[in-house]
N, C-alpha and C positions, 0 to 999 in steps of 0.2 A: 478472281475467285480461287484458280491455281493456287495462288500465294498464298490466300488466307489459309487456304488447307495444310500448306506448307507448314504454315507457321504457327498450327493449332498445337502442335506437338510441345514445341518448346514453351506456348502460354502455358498450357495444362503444367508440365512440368514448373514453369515459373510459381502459379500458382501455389502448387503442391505443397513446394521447397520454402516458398516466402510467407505463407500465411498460417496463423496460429492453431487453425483445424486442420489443416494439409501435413504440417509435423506433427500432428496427434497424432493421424491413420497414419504414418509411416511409421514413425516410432512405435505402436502397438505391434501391429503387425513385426516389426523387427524384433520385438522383445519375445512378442510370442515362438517365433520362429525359432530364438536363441533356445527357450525354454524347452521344446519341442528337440532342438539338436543335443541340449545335455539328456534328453530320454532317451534318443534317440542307439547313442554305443549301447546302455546297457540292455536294449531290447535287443541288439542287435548280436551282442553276445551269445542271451538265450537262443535267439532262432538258432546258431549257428552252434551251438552245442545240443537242439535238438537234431538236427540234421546228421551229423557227426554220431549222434547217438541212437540213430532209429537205422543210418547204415549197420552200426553193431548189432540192434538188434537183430535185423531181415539176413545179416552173415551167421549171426548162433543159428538161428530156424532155421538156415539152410544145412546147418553141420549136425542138426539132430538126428536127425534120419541116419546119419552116417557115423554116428558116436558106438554102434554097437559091429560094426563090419568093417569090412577091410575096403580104405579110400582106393586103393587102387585099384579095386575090381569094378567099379562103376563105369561105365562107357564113358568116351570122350565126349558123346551129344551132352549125355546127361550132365556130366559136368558143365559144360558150358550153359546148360541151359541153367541151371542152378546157379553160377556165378551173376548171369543177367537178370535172372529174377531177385537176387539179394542184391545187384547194382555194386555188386564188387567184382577185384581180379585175384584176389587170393585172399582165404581165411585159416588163420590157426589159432588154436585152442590148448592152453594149459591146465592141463587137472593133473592131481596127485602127483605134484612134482614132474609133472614128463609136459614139454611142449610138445603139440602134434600140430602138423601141416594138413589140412584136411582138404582144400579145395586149393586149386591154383591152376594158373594157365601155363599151357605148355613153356612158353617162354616168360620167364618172370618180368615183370616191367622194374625199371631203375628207378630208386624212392627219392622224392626231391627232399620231400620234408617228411617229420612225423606230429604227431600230437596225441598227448598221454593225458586222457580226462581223469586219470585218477587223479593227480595234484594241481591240476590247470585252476587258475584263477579266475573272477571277471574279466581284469582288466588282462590277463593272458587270452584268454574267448577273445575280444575285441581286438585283441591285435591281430591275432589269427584271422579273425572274420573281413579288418583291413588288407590285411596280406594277401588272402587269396583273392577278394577284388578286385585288386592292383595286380598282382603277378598270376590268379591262378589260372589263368587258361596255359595247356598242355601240361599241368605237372602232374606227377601222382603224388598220391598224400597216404603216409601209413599212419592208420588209426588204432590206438591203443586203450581200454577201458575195461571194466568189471563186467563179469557175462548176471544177464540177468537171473534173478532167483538163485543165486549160488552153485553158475552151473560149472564155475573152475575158479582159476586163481586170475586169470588173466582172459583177455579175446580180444586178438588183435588181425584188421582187414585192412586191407590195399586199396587204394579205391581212385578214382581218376576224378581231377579237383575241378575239372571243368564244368561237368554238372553243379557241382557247388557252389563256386562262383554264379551262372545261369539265375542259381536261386537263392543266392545274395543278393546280389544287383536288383530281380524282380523283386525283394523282400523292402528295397531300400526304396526302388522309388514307388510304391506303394506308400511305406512311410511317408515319403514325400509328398505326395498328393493328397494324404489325410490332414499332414502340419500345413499345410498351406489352406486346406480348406475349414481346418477348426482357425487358422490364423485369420483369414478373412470376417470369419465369422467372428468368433473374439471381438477383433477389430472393430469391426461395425459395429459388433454391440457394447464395448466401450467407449467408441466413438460416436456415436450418437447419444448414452447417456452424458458426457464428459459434454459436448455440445451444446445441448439442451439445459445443462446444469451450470456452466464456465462460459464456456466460451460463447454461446448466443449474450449472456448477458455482459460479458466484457467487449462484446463488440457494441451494444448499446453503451456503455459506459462512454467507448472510443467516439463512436458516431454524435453522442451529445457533447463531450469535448470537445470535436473538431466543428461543430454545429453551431455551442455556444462562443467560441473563440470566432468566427465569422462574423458572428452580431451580437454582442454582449447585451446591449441595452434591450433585446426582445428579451420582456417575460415570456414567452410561447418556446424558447429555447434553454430555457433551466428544465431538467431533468424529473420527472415525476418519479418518485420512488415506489419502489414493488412491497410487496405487502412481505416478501421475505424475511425472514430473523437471520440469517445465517451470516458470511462474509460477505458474500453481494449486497445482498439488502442492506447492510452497513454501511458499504462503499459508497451503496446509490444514495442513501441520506445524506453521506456527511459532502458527496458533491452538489447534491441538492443545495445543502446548506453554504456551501464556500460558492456557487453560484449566484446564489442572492445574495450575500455578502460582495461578490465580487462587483458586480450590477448594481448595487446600492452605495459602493464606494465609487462608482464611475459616474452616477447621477449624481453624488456630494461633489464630485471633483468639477463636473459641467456647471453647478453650481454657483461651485469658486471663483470658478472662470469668467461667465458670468457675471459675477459680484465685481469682479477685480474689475473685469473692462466696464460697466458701469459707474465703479469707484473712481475709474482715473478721468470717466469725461466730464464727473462733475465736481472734480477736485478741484479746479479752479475756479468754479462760484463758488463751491465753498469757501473756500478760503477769503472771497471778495465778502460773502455775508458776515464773518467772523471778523471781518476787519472792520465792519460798518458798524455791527456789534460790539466793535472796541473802546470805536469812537464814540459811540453813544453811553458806555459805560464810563470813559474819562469827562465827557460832559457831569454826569451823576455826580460822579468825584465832589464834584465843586460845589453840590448843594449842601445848602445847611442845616437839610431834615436832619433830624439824630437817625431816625430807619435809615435812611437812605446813607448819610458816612458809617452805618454797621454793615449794613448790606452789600454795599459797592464794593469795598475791597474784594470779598470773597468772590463778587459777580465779576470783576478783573479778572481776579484770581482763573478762573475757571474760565472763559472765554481764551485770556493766554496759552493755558494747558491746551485747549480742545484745537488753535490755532498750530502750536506745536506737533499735537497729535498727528493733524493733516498734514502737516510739510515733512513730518520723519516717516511716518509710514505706511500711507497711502501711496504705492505704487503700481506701478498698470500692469498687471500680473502677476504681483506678489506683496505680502502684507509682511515691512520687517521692522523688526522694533528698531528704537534707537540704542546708540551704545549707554548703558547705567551706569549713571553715577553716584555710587554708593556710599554712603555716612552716615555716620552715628548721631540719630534726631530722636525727638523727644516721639510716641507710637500713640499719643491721647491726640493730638491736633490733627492728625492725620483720622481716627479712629472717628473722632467727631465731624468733622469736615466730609469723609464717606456718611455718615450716620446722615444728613442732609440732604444730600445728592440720594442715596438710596428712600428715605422716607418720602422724598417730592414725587417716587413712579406709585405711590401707593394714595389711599382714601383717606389717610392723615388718623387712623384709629391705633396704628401700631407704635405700641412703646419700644424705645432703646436703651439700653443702660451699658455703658463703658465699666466693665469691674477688673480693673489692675491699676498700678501706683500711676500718679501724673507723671514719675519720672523715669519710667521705663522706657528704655531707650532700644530701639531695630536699628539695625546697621543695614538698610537697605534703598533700592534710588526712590524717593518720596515720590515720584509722580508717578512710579510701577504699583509700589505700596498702595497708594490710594485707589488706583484700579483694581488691583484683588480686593479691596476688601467692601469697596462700591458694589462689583459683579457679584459677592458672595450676600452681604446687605441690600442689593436690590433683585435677589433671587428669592431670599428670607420672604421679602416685603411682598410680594407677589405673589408666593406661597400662603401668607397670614391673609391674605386680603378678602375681608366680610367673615371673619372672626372674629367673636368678643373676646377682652381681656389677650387681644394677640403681642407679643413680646419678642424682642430680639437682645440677646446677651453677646456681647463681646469681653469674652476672659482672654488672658496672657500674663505668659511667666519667662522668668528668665533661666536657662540653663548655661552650662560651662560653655559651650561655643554658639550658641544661637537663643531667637526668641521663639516659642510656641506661644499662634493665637490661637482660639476657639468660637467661631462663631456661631453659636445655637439661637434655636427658635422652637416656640409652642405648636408646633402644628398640626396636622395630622400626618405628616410621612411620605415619604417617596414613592410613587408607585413603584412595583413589580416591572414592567416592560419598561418601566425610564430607567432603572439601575443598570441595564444590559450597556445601555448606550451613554451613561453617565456623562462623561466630560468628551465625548465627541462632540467636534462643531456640526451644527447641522441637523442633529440629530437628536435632540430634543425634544418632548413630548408631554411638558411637564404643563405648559397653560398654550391654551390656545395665543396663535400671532407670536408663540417663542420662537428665537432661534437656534436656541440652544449654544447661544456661545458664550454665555457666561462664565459656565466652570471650565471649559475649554481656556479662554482664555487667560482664568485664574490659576489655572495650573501649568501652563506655559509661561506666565511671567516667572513663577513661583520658582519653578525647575531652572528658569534663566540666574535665580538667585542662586541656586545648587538645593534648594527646600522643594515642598511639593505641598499639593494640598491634595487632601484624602477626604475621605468622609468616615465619622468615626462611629455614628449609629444614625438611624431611623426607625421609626413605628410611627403607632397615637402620640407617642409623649412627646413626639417633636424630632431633629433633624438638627448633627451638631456635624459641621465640617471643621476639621484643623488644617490651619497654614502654620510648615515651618518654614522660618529665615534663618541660616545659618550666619554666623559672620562672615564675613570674607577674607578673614584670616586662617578661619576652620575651615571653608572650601576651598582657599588655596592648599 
């Protein structure tokens, strides 16, 4: 128990020193206190020039009586009594050009200093009023200044500085005990508004920081914002907001993860049905329906890719593409062969039409190629689906280093809350059972080409995405 007590001293101090309201109250208080000690000289100036100046006066009162007779016939009581009721040891008086000695002690006292209020300054007061605090016990101090009401030219008294000082010193630390006590005061009531307004709510700020970093995935630990307008209130929304963003990127990533280790334990039957699948399309091969030698090739065709697909980039952890291999091929077979694969996820009511030359040529790896423009035509197709007169246009032109396609559609438009999260995986919202990784993935191959794909409008009138493919002479 000894000890805690011990050691209360240096928490409190710990405290004080290290927390963000502990250097308020000391800092105010020290400001205040500064401000109080720049009052402080020139107050201190005046007291000590009225003092200095009411001796003068209480030494004229005492020399009127005596201005009309002869100083030296007055008794020695009398005079003494006269010099201690005016709190001097000698006064003399100049009129009409003649100095007179009116009052003084038998033995004149030796003058340490003098001071002449006729030309004294402020900052002359102030040094004076430091001086005798510091030095003035035992000195005597002659004092020189104008007799009031125009009673000569001059009135100058002898006076002993010790008193002085006496009531310097009391004048000072009364000052002191006032600045300390408006200081406190102050203080407090700066610091508790300053509190109230700052700091209670950056300590909330700090506390949901340190709170949500504990356990990100609790919604009960994002930040409820205060109904404030000001800088706080700002702060609290916009962490509010990077909170659920942060907690919403941490559920897509558990997600992934997820995904991923599910992807790699059944990549290996995949790849056994794709191969079963392969076999039973080269049987096809061999028949002599006319459908079926139209058919098969492309059902080859597409069973190979998807086989591909799984051996390059299904990995247990991470999804990477394979290296591209890029050339200059003809952009209609490919355009068509997507148009296929995308109209078979839909009700078979949506038309396509290919409008650019058969021999328009992209310089890009065909089997990427045909994935962007699959994901972008079986996004369309999806979007159309239980529309009449529903349509998909694929336009492309050639410019100086690359090809821009266009793929539009009739529809009605993208919602509002799905354009926020556009081409995030995941995060899609666009038909029920989506995942949202269509345009994601379309514009990650697209960007591997050094092009990208955008979305160039939406409303009622429909919804037109552009992919660019640069050559790969112009992205080198």
């Amino acid at each position: 128990m000894w000890n805690r007590l011990k050691r209360l001293p240096d928490a409190i101090a710990s405290t004080v020193t290290q927390s963000l309201s502990g250097r308020l109250l000391l800092f105010t208080i020290a400001f205040v206190m500064l401000a109080e000690a720049l009052l402080y000289f020139p107050s201190l100036a005046r007291f000590y020039q009225d003092q200095i100046s009411n001796r003068l006066a209480a030494a004229q009162i005492a020399v009127l009586a005596l201005d009309q007779g002869d100083p030296q016939a007055i008794s020695p009581q009398l005079k003494v009594e006269l010099l201690a009721n005016a709190g001097v040891r000698a006064v003399a008086l100049k009129r009409n050009n003649t100095r007179r000695l009116y009052l003084a002690e038998a033995m004149p006292p030796e003058i340490s200093m003098s001071v002449d209020l006729r030309d004294v300054t402020l900052v002359g007061l102030a040094s004076y009023a430091v001086d005798s605090m510091i030095m003035g016990d035992g000195r005597t101090l002659r004092i020189v200044g104008k007799p009031r009401l125009q009673g000569g030219e001059f009135i100058e008294a002898v006076v002993d500085e010790a008193p002085l000082r006496e009531e310097l010193l009391s004048y000072s630390a009364r000052i002191f005990e006032l600045s300390l006590f408006i200081s406190i005061v102050t203080a407090s009531l700066v610091f508790a508004t300053l509190y109230f307004t700052l700091v209670r709510p950056m300590q909330r700020l700090t506390q949901s920081m340190v709170s949500f970093q504990e356990k990100p995935e609790d919604a009960q630990r994002i930040i409820i914002p205060s109904q404030r307008e000001d800088e706080i209130g700002q702060s609290e929304r916009v962490l509010a907001t990077m909170q659920g963003e942060i907690r919403q990127a941490l559920q897509q990533r558990e997600h992934l993860v997820a995904l991923g280790s599910a992807v790699a334990k059944i990549q290996h039957d995949l790849r056994n049905i794709l191969s079963s699948a392969q076999l039973a399309s080269d049987r096809l091969a061999a028949s002599n329906d006319p459908a079926v030698q139209r058919l098969a090739p492309r059902l080859m065709k597409s069973i190979d890719r998807a086989i591909d697909l799984a051996t390059n980039t299904l990995k247990y952890g991470r999804a990477e593409e394979a290296p591209k291999q890029r050339h200059r091929q003809p952009l209609l077979p490919l355009a068509e062969e997507a148009m296929h694969a995308a109209l078979a996820a839909g009700d078979g009511r949506v038309a396509w039409r290919n409008d650019f030359p058969a021999d328009l040529e992209v310089d890009a790896d065909g089997d990427q190629m045909l994935r962007i423009l699959v994901n972008l035509g079986r996004n369309a197709v999806e979007a159309l689906e239980g529309r009449n007169e529903a349509q998909i246009a694929v336009s492309a032109q050639r410019g100086d280093d690359g090809v821009t396609i266009d793929v539009s559609d009739n529809g009605g438009g993208i919602p509002e809350e799905v354009l926020k999260h556009l081409f995030e995986a995941f995060a899609g919202r666009g038909r029920v059972g989506g995942t949202g990784l269509g345009l994601a993935i379309a514009r990650e191959l697209a960007r591997g080409h050094g092009g990208d794909v955008v979305m160039l409008r939406t409303g009622p009138e429909g919804t037109t995405f552009r992919i660019t493919i640069p050559d790969a002479q112009a992205t080198a």
